[in-house]
C-alpha positions in Angstrom: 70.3 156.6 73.6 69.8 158.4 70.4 66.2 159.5 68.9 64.5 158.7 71.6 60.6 159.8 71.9 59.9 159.1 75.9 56.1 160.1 76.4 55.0 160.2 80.3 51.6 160.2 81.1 49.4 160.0 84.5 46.8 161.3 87.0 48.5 164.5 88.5 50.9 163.5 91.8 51.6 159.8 90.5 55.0 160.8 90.1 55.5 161.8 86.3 57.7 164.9 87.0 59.8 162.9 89.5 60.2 160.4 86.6 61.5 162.8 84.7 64.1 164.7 87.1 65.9 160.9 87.6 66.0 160.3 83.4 67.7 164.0 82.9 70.7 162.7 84.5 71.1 160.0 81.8 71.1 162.7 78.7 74.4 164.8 78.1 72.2 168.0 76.5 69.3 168.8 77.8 67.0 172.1 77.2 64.0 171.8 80.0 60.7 174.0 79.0 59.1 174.0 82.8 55.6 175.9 83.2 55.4 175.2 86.7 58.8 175.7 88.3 59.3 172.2 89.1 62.8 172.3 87.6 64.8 175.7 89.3 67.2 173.3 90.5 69.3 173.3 87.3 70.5 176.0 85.3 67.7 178.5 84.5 67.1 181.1 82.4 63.5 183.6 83.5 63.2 184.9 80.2 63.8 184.6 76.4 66.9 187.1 76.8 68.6 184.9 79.8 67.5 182.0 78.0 69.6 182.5 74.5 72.9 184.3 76.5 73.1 181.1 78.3 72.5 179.2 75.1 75.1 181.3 73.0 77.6 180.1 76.2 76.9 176.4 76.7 75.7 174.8 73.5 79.2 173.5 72.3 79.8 172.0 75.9 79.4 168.6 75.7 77.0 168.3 78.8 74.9 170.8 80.1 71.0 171.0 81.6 69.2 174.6 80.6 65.5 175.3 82.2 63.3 178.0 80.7 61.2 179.0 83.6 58.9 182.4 82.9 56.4 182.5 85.7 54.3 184.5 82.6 55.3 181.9 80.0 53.3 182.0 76.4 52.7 180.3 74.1 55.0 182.5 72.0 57.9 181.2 74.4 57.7 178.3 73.6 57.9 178.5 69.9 61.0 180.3 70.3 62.7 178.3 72.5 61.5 175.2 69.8 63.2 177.4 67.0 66.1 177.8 68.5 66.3 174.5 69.2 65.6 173.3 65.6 68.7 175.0 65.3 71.1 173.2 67.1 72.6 168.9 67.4 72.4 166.3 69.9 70.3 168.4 72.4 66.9 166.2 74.4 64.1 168.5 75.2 62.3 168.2 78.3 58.1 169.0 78.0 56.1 168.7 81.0 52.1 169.2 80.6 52.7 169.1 76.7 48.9 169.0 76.6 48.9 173.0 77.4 50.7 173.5 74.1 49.0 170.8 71.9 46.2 169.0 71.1 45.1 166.1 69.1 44.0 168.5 66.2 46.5 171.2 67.3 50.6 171.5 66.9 52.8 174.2 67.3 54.8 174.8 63.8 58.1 174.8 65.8 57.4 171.7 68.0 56.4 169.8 65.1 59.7 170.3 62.8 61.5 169.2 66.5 58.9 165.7 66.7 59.5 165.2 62.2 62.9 165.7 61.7 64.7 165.7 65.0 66.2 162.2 64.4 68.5 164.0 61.8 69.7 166.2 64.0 69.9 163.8 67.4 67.2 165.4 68.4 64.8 163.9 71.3 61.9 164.6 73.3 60.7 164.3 76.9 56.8 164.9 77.3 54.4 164.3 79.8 50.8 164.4 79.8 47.8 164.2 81.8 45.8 163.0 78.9 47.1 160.6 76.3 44.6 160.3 73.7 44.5 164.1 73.3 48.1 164.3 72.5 48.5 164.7 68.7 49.0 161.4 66.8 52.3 163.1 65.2 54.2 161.8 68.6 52.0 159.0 69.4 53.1 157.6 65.9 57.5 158.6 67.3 57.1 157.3 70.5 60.3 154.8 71.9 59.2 154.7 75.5 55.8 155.1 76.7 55.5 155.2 81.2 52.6 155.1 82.6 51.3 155.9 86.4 47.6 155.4 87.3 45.0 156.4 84.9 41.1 155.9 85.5 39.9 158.2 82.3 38.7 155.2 79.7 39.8 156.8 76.9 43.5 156.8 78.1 43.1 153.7 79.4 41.8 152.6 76.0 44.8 154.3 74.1 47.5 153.0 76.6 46.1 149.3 76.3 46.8 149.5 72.2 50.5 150.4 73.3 51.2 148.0 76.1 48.7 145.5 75.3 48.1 144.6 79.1 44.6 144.8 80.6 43.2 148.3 81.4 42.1 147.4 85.3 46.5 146.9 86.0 46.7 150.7 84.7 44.3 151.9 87.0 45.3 149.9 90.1 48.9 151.3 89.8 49.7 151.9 93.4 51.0 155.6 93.7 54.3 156.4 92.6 54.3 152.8 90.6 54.4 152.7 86.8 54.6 150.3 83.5 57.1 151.0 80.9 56.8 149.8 77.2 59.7 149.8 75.1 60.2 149.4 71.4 63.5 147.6 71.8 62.9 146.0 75.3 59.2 145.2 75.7 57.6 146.0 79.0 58.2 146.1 82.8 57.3 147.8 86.0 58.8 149.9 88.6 58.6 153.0 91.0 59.9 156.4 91.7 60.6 157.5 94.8 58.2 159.4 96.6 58.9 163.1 97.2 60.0 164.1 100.8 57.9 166.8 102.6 60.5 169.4 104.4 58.8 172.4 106.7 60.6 175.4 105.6 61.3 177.1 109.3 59.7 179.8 110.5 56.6 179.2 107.6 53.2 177.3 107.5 53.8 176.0 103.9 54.8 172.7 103.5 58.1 172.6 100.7 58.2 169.3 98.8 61.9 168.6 97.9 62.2 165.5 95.7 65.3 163.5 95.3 65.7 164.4 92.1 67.0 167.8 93.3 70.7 166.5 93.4 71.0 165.6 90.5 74.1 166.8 88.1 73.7 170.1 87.4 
C-alpha cells in the first residue's frame, strides 16, 4: 500500500475520523497532525519540541504511530511538522480538517512538496474534509481512494459525482456512519464504520465518546 492519496470527506459526525483511526492500523509509519484531540490515544507529542525528540527516537523503527496534538496549534506547526516530514521515507501522514490549512486557491509550501513528490520518498497522505470542492485541485488531481459519508452541499455533491460517477441523491441518503468508496485500482463499494460508544465518565455530567478505534496498535 504504497503512494497512496486517501481523501475523506463528509458532514461533521458521519464517522470520517472513526474511518480514519481503523485505516492507521493498516500503515507501518504514521505521523498524525490532530487539531482536535481526537487522536491522544497513540503516542503524542504537545509541542514542536516533544514532537522532534520523539521523532529523532522512532523514525528508523520499522512501525510506529506519532500524534502532534497542540491545543494552541498554528499554522506555523504544521509547516514544520510537513518539513520534517519532507525529510524522512516510508512515513503516511494523517490530516484531519485539511480544509483549516488549505484551500482551493491556498497551499502550504511544506504540504505541497509532501502532495508533489511524496511518491519518491513513500510518502502518503490521509486527509479529511468537510468540503470537497474547496480542497486544492493539487490533491484532488493525487487522489487513490476517495470515501464518502453523507453530503447535502451541491457543490460537493457535484464534485464527488465526477469521481464516483453514481447519482448525487445515493450520497446524500447515506445512512449515518455509512459510506461509498472509489478506488483507482478497485472501482467502488460501500460499507460502514462502527458507531462510536457513549461512556458516562463517573462522578461527571459530560458524556465521553470512546470509539473503537481506541485499541488500536499503539
Amino acid at each position: 500500500m504504497k503512494n497512496e492519496v486517501i481523501l475523506i470527506t463528509g458532514q461533521r459526525g458521519q464517522g470520517k475520523t472513526t474511518y480514519i483511526k481503523d485505516q492507521i492500523s493498516l500503515f507501518d509509519r504514521v505521523i498524525i497532525f490532530d487539531l482536535l484531540g481526537e487522536f491522544t490515544h497513540f503516542d503524542t507529542a504537545y509541542n514542536l519540541r516533544e514532537f522532534f525528540e520523539i521523532l529523532s527516537r522512532i523514525k528508523d523503527e520499522n512501525f510506529f504511530v506519532l500524534n502532534f496534538y497542540n491545543p494552541k496549534s498554528s499554522e506555523e506547526d504544521f509547516h514544520v511538522v510537513c518539513e520534517a516530514i519532507n525529510r524522512l521515507k516510508d512515513v503516511t501522514l494523517v490530516v484531519d480538517e485539511i480544509d483549516y490549512f488549505c484551500s482551493t486557491h491556498s497551499i502550504p509550501k511544506q504540504f505541497d512538496e509532501i502532495v508533489k513528490r511524496g511518491r519518491h520518498q513513500a510518502l502518503q497522505l490521509i486527509v479529511a474534509t468537510r468540503r470537497p470542492h474547496e480542497i486544492p485541485p493539487i490533491i484532488r488531481s493525487q487522489v487513490s481512494q476517495l470515501i464518502t459519508f453523507r453530503h447535502i452541499e451541491p457543490r460537493d455533491l457535484e464534485y464527488l459525482r465526477s469521481i464516483i460517477e453514481i447519482p448525487e441523491e445515493e450520497i446524500s441518503r447515506l445512512p449515518e456512519f455509512h459510506y461509498v468508496k472509489w478506488s483507482v485500482k478497485g472501482g467502488i463499494s460501500q460499507g460502514a464504520v462502527e458507531k462510536p460508544k457513549t461512556k458516562r465518565v463517573e462522578g461527571a455530567d459530560n458524556i465521553r465518546s470512546l470509539n473503537h478505534g481506541d485499541n488500536l496498535r499503539q
